[in-house]
Backbone and ligand atoms as CSV (ligand in chain L), in Angstrom:
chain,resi,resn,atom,element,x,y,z
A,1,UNK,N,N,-30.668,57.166,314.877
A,1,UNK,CA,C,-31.853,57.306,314.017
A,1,UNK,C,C,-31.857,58.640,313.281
A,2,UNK,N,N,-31.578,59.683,313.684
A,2,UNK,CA,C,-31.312,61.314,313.348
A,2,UNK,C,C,-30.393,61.438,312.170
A,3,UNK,N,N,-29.154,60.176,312.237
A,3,UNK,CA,C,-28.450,60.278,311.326
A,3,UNK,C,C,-28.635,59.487,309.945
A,4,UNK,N,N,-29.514,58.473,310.282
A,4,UNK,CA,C,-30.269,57.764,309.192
A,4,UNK,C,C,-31.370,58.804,308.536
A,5,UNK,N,N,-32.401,59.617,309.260
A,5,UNK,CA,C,-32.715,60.633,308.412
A,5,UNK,C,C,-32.267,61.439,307.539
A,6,UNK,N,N,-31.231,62.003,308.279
A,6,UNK,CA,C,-30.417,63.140,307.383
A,6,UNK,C,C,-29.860,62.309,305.938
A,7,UNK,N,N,-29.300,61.373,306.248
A,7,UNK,CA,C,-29.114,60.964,305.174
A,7,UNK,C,C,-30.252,60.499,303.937
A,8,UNK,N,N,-31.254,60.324,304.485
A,8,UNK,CA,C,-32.188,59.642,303.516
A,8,UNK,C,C,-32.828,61.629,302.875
A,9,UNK,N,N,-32.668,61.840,303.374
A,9,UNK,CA,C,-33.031,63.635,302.931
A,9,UNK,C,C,-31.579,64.268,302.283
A,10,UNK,N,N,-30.707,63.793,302.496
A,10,UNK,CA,C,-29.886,64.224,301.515
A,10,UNK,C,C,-30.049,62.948,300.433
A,11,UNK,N,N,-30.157,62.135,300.098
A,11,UNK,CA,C,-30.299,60.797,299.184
A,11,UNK,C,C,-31.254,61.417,297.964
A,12,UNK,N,N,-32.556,61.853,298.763
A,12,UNK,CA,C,-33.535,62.218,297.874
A,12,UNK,C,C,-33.806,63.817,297.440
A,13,UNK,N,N,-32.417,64.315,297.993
A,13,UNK,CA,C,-32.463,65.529,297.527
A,13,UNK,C,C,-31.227,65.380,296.081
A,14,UNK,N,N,-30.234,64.869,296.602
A,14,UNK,CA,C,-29.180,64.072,295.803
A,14,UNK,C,C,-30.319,63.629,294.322
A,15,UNK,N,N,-31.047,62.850,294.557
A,15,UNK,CA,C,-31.734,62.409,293.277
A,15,UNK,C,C,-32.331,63.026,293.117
A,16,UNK,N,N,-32.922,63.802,293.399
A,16,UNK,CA,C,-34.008,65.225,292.925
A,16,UNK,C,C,-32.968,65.781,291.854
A,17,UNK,N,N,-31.878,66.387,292.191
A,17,UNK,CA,C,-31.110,67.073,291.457
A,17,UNK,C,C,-30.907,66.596,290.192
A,18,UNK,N,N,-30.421,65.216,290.241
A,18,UNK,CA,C,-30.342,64.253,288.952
A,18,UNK,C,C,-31.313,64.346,288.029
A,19,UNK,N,N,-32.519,64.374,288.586
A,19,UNK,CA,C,-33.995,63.742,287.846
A,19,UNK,C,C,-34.000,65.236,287.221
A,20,UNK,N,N,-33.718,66.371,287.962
A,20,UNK,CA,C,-33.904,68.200,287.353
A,20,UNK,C,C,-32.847,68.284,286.505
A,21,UNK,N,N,-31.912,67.876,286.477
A,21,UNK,CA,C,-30.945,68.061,285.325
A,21,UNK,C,C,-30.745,67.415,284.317
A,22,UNK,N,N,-31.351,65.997,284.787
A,22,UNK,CA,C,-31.488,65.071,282.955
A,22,UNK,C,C,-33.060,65.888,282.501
A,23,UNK,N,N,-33.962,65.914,282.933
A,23,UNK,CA,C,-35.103,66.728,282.341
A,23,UNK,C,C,-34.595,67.922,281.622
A,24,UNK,N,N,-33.670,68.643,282.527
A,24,UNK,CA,C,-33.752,69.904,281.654
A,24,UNK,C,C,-32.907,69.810,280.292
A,25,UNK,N,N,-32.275,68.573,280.049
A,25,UNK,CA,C,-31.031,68.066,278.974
A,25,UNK,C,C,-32.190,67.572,277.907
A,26,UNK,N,N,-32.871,66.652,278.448
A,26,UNK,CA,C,-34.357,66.440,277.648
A,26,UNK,C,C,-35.062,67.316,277.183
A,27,UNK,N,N,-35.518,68.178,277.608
A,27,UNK,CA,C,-36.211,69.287,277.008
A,27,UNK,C,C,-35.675,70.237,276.532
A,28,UNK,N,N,-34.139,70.230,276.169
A,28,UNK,CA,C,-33.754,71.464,275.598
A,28,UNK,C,C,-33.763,70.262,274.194
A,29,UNK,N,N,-32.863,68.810,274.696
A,29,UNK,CA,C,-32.696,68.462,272.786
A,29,UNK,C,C,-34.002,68.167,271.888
A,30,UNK,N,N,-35.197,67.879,272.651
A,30,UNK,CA,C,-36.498,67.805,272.584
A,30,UNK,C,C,-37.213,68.968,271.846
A,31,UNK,N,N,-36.999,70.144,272.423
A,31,UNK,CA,C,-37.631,71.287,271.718
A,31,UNK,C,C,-37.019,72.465,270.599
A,32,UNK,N,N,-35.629,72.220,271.848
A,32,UNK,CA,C,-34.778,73.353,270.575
A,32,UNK,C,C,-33.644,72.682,270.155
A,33,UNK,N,N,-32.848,71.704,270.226
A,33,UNK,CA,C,-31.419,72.159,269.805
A,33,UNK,C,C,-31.671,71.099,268.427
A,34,UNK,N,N,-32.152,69.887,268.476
A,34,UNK,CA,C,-32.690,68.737,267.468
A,34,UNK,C,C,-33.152,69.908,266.251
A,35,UNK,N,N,-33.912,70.611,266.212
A,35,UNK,CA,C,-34.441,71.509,264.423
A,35,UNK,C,C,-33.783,72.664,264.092
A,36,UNK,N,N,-33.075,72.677,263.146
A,36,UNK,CA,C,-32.098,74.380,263.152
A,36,UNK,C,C,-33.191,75.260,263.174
A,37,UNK,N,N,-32.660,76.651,263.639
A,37,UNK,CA,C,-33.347,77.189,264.394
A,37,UNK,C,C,-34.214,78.440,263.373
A,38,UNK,N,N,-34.641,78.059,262.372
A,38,UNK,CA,C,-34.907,79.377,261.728
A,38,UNK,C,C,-35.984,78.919,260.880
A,39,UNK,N,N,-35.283,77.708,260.006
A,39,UNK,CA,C,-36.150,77.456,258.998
A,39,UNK,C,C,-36.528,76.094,258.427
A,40,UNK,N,N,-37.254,75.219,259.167
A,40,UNK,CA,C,-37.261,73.850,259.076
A,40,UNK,C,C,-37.993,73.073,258.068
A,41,UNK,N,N,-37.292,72.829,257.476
A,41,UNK,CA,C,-37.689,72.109,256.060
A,41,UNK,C,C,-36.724,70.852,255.688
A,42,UNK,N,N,-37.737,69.356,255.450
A,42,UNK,CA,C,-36.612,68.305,254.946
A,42,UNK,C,C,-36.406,67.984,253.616
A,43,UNK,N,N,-35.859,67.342,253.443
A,43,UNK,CA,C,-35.534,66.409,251.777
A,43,UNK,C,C,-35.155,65.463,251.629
A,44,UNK,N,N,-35.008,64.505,251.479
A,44,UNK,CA,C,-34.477,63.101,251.190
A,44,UNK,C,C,-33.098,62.992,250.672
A,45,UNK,N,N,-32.007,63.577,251.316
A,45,UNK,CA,C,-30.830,63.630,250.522
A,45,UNK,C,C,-30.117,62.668,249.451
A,46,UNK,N,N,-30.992,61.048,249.502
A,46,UNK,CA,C,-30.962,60.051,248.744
A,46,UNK,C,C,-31.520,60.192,247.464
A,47,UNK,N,N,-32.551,60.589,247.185
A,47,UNK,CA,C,-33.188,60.915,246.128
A,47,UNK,C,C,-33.577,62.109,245.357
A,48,UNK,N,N,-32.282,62.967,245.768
A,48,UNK,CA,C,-32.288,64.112,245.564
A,48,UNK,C,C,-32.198,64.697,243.548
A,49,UNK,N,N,-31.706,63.427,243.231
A,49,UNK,CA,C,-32.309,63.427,241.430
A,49,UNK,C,C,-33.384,63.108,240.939
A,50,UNK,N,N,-34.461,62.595,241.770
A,50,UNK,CA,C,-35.751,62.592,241.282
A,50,UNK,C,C,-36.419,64.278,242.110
A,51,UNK,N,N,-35.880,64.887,242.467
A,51,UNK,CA,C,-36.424,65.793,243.443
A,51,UNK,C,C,-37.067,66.805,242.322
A,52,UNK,N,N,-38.448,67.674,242.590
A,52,UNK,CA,C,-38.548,68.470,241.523
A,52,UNK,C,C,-37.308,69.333,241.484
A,53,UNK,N,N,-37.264,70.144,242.768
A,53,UNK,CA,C,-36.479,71.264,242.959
A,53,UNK,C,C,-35.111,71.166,242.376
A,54,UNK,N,N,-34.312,69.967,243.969
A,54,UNK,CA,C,-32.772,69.484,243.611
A,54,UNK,C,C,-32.123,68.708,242.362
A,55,UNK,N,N,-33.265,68.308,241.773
A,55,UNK,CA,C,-32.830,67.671,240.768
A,55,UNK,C,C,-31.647,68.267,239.382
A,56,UNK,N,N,-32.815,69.651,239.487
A,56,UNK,CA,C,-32.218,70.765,238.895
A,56,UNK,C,C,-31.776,71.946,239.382
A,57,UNK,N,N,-30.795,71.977,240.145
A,57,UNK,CA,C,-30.600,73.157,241.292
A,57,UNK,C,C,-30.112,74.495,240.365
A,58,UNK,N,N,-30.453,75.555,240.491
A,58,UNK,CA,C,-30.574,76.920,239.649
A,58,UNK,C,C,-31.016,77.829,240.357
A,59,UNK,N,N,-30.907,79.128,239.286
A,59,UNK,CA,C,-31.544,80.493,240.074
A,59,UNK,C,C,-32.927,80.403,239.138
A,60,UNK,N,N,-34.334,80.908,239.741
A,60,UNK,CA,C,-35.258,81.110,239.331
A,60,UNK,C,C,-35.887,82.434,239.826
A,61,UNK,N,N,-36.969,83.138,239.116
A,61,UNK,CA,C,-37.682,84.136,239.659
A,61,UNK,C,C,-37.898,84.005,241.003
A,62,UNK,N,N,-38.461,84.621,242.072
A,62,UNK,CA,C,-38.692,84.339,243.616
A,62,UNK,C,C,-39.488,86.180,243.382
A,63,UNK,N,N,-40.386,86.270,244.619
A,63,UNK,CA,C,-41.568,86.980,244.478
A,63,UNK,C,C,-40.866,88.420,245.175
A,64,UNK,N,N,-41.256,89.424,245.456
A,64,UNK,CA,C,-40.346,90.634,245.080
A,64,UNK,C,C,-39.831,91.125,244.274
A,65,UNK,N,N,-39.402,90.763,242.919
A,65,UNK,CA,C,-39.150,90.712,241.898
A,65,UNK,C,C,-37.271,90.613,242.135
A,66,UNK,N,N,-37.238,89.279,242.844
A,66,UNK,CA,C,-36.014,88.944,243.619
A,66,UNK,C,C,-36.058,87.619,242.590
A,67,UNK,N,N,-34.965,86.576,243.306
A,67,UNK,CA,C,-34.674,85.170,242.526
A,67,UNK,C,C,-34.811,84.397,243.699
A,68,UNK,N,N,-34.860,83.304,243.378
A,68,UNK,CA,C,-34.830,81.913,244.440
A,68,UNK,C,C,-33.524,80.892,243.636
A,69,UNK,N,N,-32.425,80.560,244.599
A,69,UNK,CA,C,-31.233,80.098,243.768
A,69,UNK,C,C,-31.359,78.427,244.797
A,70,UNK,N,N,-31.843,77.636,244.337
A,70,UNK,CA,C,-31.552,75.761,245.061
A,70,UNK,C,C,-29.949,76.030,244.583
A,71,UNK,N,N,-29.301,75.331,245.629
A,71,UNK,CA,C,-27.940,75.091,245.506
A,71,UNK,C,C,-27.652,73.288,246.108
A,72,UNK,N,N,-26.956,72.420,245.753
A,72,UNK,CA,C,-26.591,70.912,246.046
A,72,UNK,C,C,-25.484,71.271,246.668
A,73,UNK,N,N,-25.237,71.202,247.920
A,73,UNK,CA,C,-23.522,70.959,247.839
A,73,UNK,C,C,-23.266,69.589,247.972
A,74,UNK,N,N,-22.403,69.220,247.304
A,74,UNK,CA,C,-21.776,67.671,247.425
A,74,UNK,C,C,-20.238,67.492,247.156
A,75,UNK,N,N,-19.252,66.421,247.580
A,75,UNK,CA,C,-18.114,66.352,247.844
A,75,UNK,C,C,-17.657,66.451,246.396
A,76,UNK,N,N,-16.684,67.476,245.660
A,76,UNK,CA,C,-16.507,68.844,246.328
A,76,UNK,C,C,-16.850,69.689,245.434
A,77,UNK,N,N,-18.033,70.125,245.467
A,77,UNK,CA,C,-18.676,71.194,244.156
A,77,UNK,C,C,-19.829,71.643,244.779
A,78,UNK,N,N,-20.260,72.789,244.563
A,78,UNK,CA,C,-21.477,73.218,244.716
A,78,UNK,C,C,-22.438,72.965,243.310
A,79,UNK,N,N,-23.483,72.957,242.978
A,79,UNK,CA,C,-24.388,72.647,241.885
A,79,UNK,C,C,-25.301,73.817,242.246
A,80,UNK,N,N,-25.492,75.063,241.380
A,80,UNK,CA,C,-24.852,74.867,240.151
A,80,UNK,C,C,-23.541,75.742,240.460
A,81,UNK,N,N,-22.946,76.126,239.204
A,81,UNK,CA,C,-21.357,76.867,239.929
A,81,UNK,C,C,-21.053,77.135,238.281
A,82,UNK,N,N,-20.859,78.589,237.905
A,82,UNK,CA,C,-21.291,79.570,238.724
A,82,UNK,C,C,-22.851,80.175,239.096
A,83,UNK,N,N,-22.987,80.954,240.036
A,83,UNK,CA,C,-24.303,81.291,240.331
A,83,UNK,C,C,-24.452,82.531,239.669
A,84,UNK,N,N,-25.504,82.901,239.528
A,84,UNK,CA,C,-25.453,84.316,238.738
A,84,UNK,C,C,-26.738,85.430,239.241
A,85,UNK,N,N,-26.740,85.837,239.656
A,85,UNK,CA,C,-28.001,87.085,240.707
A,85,UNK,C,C,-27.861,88.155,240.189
A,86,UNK,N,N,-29.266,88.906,240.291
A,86,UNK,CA,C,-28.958,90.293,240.254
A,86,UNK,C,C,-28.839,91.432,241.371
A,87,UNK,N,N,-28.051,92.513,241.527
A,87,UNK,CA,C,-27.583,93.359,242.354
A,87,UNK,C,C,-29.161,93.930,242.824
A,88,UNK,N,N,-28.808,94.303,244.050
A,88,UNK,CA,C,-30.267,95.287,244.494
A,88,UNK,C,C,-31.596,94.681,244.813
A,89,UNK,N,N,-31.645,93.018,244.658
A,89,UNK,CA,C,-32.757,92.385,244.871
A,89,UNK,C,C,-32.994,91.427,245.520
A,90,UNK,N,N,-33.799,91.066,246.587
A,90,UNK,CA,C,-33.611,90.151,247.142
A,90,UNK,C,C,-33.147,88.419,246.314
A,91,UNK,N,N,-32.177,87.751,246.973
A,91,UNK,CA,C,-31.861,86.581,246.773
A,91,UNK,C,C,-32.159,85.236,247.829
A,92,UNK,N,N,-33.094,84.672,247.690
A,92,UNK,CA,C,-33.072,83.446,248.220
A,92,UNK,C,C,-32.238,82.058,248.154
A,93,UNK,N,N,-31.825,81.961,249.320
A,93,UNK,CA,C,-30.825,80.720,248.631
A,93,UNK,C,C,-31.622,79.604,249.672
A,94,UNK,N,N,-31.368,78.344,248.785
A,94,UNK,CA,C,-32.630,77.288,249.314
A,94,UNK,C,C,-30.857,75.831,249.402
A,95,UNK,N,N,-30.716,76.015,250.281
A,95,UNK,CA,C,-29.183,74.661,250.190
A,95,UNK,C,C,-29.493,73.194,250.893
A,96,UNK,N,N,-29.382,72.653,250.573
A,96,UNK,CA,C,-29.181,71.042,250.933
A,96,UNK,C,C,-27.771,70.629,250.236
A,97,UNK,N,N,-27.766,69.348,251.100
A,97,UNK,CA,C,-26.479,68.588,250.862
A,97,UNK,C,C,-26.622,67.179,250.199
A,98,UNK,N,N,-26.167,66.464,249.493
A,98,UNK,CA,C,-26.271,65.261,248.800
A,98,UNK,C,C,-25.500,64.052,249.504
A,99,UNK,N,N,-24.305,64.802,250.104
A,99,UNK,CA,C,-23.818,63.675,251.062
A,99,UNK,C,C,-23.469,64.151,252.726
A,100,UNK,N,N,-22.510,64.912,253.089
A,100,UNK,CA,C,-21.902,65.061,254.293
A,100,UNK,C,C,-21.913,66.646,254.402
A,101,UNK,N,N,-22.344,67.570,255.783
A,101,UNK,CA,C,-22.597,68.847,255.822
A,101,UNK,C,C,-21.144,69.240,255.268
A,102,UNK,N,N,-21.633,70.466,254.497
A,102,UNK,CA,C,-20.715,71.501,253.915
A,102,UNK,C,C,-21.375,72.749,254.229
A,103,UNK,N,N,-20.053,73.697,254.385
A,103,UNK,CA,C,-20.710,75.249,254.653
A,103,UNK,C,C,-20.772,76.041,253.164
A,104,UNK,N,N,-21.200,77.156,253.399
A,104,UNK,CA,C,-21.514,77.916,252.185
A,104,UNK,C,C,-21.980,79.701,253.259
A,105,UNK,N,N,-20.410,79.858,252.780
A,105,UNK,CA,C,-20.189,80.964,252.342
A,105,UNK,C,C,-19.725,82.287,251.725
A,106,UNK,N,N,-20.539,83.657,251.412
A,106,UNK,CA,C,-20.399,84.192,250.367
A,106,UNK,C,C,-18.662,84.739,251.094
A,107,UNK,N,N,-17.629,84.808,250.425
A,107,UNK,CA,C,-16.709,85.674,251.142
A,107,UNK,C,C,-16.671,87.443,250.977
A,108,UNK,N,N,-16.744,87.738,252.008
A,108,UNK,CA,C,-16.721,89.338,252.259
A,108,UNK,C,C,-18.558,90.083,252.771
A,109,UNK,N,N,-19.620,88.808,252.771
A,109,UNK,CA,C,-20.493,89.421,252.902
A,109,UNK,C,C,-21.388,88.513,254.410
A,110,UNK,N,N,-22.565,89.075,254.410
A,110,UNK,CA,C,-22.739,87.977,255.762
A,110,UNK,C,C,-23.655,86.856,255.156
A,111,UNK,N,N,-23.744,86.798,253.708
A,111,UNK,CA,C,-24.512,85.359,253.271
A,111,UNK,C,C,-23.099,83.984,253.555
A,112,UNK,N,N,-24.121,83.489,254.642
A,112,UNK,CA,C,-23.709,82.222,255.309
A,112,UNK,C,C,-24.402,81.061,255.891
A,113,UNK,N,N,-24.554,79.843,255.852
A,113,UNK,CA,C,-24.856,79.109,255.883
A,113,UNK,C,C,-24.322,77.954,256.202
A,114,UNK,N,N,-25.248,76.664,256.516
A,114,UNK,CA,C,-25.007,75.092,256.756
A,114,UNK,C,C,-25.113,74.717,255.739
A,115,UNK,N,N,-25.361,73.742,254.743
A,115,UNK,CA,C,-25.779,72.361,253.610
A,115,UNK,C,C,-25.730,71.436,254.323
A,116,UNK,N,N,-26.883,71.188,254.869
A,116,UNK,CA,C,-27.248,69.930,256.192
A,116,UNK,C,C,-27.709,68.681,255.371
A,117,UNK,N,N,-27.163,67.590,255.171
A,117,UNK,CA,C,-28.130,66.684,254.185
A,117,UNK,C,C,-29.544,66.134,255.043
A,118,UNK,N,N,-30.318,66.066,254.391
A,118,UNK,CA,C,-31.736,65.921,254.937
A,118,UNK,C,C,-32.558,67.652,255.469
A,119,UNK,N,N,-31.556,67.904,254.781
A,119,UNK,CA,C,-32.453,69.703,255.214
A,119,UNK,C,C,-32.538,70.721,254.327
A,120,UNK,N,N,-33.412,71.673,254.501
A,120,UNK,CA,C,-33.239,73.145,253.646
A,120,UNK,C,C,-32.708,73.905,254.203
A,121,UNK,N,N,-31.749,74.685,253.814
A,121,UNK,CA,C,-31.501,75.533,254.995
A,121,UNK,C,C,-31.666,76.961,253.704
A,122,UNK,N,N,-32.180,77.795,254.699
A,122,UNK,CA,C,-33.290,78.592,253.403
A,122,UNK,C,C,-32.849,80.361,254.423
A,123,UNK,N,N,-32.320,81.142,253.332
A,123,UNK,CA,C,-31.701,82.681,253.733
A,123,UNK,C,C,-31.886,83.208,252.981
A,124,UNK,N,N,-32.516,84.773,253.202
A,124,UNK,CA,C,-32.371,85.509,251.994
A,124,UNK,C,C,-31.417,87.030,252.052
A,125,UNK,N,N,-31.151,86.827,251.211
A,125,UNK,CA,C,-30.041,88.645,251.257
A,125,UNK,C,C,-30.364,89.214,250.176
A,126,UNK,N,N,-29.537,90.784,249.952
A,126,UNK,CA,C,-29.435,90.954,248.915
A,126,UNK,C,C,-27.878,91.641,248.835
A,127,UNK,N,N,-27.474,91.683,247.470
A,127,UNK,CA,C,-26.385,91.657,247.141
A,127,UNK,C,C,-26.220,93.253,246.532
A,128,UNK,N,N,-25.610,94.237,247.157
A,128,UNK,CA,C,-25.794,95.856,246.496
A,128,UNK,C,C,-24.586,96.520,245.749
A,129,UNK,N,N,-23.605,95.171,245.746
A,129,UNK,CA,C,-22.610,95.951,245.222
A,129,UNK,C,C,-22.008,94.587,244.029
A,130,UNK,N,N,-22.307,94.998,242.570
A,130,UNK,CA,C,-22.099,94.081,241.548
A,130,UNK,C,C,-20.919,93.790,241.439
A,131,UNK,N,N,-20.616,92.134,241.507
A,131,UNK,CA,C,-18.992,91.798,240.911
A,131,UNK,C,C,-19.157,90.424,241.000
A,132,UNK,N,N,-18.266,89.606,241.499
A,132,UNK,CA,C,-17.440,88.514,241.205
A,132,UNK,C,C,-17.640,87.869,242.740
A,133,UNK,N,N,-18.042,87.281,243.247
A,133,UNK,CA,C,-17.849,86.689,244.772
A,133,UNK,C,C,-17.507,84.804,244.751
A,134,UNK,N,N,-16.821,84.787,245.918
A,134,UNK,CA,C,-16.213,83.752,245.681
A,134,UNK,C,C,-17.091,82.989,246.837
A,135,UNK,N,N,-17.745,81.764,246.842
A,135,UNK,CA,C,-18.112,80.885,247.745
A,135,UNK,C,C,-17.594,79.905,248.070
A,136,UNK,N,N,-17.587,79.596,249.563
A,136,UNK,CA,C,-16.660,78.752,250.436
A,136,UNK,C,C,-17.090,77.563,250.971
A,137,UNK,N,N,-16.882,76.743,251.173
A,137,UNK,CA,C,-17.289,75.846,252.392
A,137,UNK,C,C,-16.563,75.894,252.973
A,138,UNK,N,N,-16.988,76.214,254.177
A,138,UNK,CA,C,-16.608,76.550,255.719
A,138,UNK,C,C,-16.406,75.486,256.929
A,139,UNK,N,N,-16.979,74.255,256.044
A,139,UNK,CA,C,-17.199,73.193,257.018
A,139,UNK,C,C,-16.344,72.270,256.369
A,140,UNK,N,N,-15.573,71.691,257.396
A,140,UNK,CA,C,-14.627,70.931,257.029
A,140,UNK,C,C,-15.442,69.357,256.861
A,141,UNK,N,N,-15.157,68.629,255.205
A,141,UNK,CA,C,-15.893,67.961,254.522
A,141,UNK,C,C,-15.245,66.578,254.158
A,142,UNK,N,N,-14.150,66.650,254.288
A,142,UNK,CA,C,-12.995,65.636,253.991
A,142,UNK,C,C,-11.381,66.316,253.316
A,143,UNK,N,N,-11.303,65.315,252.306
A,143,UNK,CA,C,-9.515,65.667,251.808
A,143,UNK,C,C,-10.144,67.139,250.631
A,144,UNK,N,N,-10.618,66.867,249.950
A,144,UNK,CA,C,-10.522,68.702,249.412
A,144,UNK,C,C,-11.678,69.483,249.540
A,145,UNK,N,N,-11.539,69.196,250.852
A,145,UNK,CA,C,-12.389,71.041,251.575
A,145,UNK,C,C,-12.069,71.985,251.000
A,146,UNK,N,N,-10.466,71.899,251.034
A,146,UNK,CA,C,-10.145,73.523,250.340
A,146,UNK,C,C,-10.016,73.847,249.126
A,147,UNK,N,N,-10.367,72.785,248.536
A,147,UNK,CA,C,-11.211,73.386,247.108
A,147,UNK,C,C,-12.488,73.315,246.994
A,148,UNK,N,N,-13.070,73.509,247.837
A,148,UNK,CA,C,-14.581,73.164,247.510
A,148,UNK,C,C,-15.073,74.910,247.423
A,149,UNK,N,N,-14.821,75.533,246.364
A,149,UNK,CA,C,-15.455,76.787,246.230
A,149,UNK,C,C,-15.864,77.016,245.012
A,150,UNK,N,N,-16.764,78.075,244.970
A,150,UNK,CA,C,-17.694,78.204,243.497
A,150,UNK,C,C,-17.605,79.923,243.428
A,151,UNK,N,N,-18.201,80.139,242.213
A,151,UNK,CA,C,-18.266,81.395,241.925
A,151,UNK,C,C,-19.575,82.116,242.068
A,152,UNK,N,N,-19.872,83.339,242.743
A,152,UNK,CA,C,-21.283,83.671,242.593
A,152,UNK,C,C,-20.749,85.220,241.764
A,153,UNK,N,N,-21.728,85.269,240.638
A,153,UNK,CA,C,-21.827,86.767,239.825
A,153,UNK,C,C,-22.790,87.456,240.309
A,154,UNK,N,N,-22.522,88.721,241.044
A,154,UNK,CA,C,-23.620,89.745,241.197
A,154,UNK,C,C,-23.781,90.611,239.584
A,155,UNK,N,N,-24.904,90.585,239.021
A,155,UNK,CA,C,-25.172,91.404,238.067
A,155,UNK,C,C,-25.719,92.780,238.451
A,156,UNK,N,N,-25.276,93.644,237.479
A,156,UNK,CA,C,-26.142,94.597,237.793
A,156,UNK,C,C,-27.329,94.519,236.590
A,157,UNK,N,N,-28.528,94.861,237.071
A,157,UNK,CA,C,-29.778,95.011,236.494
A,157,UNK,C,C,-30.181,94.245,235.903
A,158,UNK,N,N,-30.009,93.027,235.686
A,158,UNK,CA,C,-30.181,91.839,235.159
A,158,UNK,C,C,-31.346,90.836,236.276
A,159,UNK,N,N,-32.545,90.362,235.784
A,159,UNK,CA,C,-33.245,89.720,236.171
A,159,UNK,C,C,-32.867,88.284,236.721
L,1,CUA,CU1,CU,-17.522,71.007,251.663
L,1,CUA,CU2,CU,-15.827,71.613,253.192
């Protein structure tokens, strides 16, 4: 009988453990790992040409007396390309994807990013040294990933 206990107390300690470790798998994809972690915003990556924003993806004024730049990435171009900013001011970049995630980033600086389709993925930097920067996707997208790059112009003093 002693040994039929022990076992039924290891059984339900055995499933205790189970029931504590699928919970805690639940509540991590539940709260954190399911929404990127910074800046959660969606879009309809289907209808992204009726979109006000994506429709026309560009650099615009943004408040600081900075810009706000929507960028599309889609297989294999960024929209728009080239980008054009000015040096010394904050830059917002607002990215979604039209079909399959692509990365986006600036090379040589730490502007980096996802293009999640169905998402914004929304960063701001600023850019202090004027020239020529080359943008990447980082995320492997299909057969020409490795051309999938665009040009960003840092201006100087230019709005
Ligand atoms: Cu887009 Cu790799």
């Amino acid at each position: 009988m002693n040994v039929e206990l022990y076992e039924r107390i290891w059984m339900w300690a055995a499933s205790g453990l189970i029931v504590a470790f699928l919970s805690l798998i639940f509540v991590m994809t539940g709260l954190h790992a399911i929404t990127p972690p910074s800046h959660f915003e969606t879009v309809d990556p289907a209808s992204l040409a009726s979109n006000p924003e994506f429709s026309s993806p560009g650099v615009r004024p943004g408040p600081d007396g900075g810009v706000v730049v929507s960028v599309v990435a889609e297989m294999f171009d960024f929209n728009p390309n080239p980008i054009e900013v000015p040096a010394g001011r904050p830059v917002t970049f607002r990215l979604t994807s039209a079909d399959v995630i692509h990365g986006f980033e600036v090379v040589g600086t730490n502007a980096n990013a996802m293009a999640i389709p169905g998402y914004v993925s929304q960063f701001t930097v600023t850019f202090d040294h004027p020239g020529e920067y080359t943008i990447a996707c980082n995320e492997y997208c299909g057969l020409l990933h490795h051309n999938m790059v665009a040009k960003l112009i840092v201006k100087k003093g230019t709005p």
